[in-house]
C-alpha positions as CSV (number, residue, x, y, z in Angstrom):
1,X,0.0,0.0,0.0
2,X,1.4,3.3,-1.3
3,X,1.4,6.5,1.1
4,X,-0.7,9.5,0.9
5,X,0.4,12.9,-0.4
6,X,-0.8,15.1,3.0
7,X,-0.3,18.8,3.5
8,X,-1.1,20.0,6.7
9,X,-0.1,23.8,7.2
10,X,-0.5,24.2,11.1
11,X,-0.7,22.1,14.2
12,X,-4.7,22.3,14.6
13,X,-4.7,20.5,11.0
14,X,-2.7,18.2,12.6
15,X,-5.0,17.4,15.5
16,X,-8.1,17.5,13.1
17,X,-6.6,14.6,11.0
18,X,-5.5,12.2,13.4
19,X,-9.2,12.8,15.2
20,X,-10.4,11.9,11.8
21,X,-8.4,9.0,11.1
22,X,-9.4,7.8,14.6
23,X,-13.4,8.2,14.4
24,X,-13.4,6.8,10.5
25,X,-10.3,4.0,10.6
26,X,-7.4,3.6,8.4
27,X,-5.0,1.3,6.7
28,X,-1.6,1.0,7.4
29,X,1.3,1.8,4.9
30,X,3.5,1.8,7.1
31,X,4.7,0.2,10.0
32,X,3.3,2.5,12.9
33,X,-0.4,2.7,13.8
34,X,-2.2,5.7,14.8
35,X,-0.8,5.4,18.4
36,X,2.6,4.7,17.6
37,X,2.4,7.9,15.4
38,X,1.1,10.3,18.2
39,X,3.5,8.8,20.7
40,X,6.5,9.8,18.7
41,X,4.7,13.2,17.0
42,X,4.0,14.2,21.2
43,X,7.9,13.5,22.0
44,X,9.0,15.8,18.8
45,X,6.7,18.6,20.0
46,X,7.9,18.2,23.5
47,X,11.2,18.0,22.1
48,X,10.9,22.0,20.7
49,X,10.4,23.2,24.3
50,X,12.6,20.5,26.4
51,X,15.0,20.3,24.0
52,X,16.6,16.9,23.4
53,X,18.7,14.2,24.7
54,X,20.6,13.3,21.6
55,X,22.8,15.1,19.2
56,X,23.9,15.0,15.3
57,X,27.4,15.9,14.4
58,X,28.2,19.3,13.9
59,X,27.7,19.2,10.3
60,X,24.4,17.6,10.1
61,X,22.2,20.8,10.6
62,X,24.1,22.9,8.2
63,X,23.6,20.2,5.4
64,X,20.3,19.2,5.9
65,X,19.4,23.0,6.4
66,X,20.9,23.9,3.0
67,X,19.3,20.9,1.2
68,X,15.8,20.5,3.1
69,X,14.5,23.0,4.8
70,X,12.9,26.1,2.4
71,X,10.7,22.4,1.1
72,X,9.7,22.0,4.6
73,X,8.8,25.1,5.4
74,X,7.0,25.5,2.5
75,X,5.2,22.2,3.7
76,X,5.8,20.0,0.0
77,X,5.4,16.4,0.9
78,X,9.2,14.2,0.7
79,X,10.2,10.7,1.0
80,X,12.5,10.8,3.9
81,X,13.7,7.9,5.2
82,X,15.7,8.6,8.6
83,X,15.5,6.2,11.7
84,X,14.4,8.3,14.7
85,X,17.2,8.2,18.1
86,X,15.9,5.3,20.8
87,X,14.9,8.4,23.2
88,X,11.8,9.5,19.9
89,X,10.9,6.0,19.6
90,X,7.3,5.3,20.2
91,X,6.3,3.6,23.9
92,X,4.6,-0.1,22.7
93,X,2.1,0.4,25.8
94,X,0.2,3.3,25.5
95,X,-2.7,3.0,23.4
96,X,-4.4,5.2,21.2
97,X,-6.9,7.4,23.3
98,X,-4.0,8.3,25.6
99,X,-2.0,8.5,23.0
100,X,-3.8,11.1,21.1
101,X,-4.3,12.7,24.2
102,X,-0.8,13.5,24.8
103,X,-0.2,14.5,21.2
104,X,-3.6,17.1,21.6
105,X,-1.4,18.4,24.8
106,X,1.5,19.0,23.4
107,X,0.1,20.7,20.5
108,X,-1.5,22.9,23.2
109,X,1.6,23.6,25.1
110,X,3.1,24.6,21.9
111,X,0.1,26.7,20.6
112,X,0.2,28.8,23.6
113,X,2.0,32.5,23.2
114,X,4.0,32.3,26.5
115,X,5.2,28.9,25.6
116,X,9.3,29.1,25.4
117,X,10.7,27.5,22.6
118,X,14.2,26.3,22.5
119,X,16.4,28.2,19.4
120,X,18.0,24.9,18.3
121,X,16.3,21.8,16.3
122,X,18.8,18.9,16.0
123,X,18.6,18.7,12.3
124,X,17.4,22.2,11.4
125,X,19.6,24.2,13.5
126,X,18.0,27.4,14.8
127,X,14.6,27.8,14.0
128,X,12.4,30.9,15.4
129,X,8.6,30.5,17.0
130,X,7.0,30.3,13.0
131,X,9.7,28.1,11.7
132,X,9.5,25.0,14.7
133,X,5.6,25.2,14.1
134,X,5.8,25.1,10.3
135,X,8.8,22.4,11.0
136,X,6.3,20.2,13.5
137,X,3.3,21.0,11.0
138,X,5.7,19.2,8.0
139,X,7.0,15.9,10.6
140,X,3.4,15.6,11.5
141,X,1.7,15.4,7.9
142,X,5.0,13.0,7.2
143,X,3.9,10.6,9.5
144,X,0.6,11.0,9.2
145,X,0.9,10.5,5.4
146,X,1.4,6.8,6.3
147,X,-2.2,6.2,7.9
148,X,-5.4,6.1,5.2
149,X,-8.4,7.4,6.3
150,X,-10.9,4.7,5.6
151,X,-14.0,6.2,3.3
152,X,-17.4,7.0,5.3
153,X,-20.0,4.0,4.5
154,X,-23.0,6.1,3.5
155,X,-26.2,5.7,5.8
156,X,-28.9,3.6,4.4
């Protein structure tokens, strides 16, 4: 099963369509479910005002800033393939509701104006208030992009 092109522009989008894909169902076409998905989509946007555990080397943010990041800012869909550190990893016990959950807080937390951001992303390098959102709006739809919303059976 092939992947959906997804373009979600801000966080709420985000929240919308993972409440969507968990009232209507979806297929997998990859190898996270909808709870493994918010698990590791509520660490990233944790990880924008804790900071993170791990690091890149020194080089990796320049490069990946140079060839990347104007196409996801700009939100355009891309077939990354990067293995996220143990510490992003999705939990195998939490399950969806409170998965979703967390994911809804931490959009939240992140959606409030007296939220501090922190100034560096691991692979981005520094990033301002617009440009993390934008940035979390992009690695959401990625992920997201993996999950097909079932089709509505009409009533009859």
């Amino acid at each position: 099963m092939k992947r959906r092109e997804l373009r979600l522009a801000t966080l709420s989008e985000c929240v919308d369509e993972v409440q969507r894909l968990h009232e209507r169902g979806y297929d997998r076409a990859g190898q996270w479910d909808l709870a493994k998905v918010c698990n590791h989509l509520d660490k990233a946007c944790r990880m924008t005002v804790d900071g993170t555990s791990f690091s890149l080397p020194f080089f990796v943010p320049y490069l990946m800033r140079f060839l990347f990041l104007k196409k996801v800012l700009r939100g355009d869909p891309m077939s990354v393939k990067a293995k996220a550190p143990p510490t992003m990893e999705p939990v195998e016990t939490i399950g969806e509701p409170e998965a979703i959950e967390r994911f809804r807080d931490a959009v939240r937390l992140l959606e409030d104006p007296d939220t501090k951001y922190v100034d560096f992303h691991p692979v981005f390098g520094r990033l301002d208030r617009e440009q993390w959102k934008k940035v979390q709006a992009w690695h959401c739809a990625h992920h997201l992009s993996f999950l097909l919303p079932r089709q509505q059976q009409p009533a009859g």
